[in-house]
C-alpha positions in Angstrom: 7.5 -4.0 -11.3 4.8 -4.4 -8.8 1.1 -4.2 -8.7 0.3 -2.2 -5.9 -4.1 -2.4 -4.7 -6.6 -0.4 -3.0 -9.1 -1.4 -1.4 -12.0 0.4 0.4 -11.4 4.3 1.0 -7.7 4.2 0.1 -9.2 3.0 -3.5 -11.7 5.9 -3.2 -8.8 8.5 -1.9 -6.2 7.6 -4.6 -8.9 7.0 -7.5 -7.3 3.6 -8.4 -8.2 -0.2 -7.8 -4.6 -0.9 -8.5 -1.7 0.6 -10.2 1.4 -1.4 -11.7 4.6 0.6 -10.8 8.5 0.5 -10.8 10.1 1.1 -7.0 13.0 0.8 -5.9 12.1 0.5 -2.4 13.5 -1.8 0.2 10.4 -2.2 2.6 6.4 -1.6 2.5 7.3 1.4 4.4 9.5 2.7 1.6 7.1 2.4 -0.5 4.5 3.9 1.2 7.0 6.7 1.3 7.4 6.7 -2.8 3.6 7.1 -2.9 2.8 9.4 -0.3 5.4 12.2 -2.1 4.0 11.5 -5.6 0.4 13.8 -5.2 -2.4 15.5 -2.6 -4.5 12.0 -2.6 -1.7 9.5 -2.0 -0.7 11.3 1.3 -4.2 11.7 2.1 -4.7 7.9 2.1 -1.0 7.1 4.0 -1.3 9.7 6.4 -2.3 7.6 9.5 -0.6 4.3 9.2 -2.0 2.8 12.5 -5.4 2.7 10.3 -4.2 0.3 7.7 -2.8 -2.7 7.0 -0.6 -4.5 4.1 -0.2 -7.7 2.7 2.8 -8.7 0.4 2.0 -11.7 -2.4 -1.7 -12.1 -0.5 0.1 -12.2 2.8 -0.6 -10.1 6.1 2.4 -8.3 7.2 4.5 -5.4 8.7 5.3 -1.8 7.1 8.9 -3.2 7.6 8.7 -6.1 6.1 11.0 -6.3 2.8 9.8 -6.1 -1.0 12.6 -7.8 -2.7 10.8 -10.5 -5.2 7.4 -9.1 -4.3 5.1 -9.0 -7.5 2.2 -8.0 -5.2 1.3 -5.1 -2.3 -2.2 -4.7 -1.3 -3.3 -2.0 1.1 -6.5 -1.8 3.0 -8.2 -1.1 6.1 -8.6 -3.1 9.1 -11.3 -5.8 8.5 -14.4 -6.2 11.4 -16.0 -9.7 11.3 -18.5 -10.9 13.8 
């Protein structure tokens, strides 16, 4: 199982802080596929890659990057500071 979160307007797109689910995908990107083919509002919020990032067990990372012993996905947009 892994809890996979929503922040910002993905969290406002899917309707869901977070979600615990079963995968059986090899990478983030994977997954993102798994979600994107499950409704309307999950390929909505994955539609445009380039405008989000992902961090696996509270760690900033690639699409590519592999989910074997992951407990944790987090998905969110990039972050401005100043």
């Amino acid at each position: 199982m892994i809890d996979v979160l929503y922040f910002a307007w993905l969290r406002e797109r899917i309707g869901l802080p977070k979600e615990r689910i079963e995968s059986s995908a090899e990478t983030v990107a994977d997954l993102v596929a798994e979600l994107a083919a499950r409704e309307e509002r999950y390929a909505l919020a994955f539609s445009d890659l380039s405008a989000l990032r992902v961090a696996v067990d509270q760690e900033l990372t690639d699409f590519d990057a592999p989910l074997a012993g992951v407990r944790e996905v987090a998905f969110f947009p990039p972050m401005t500071g100043g």
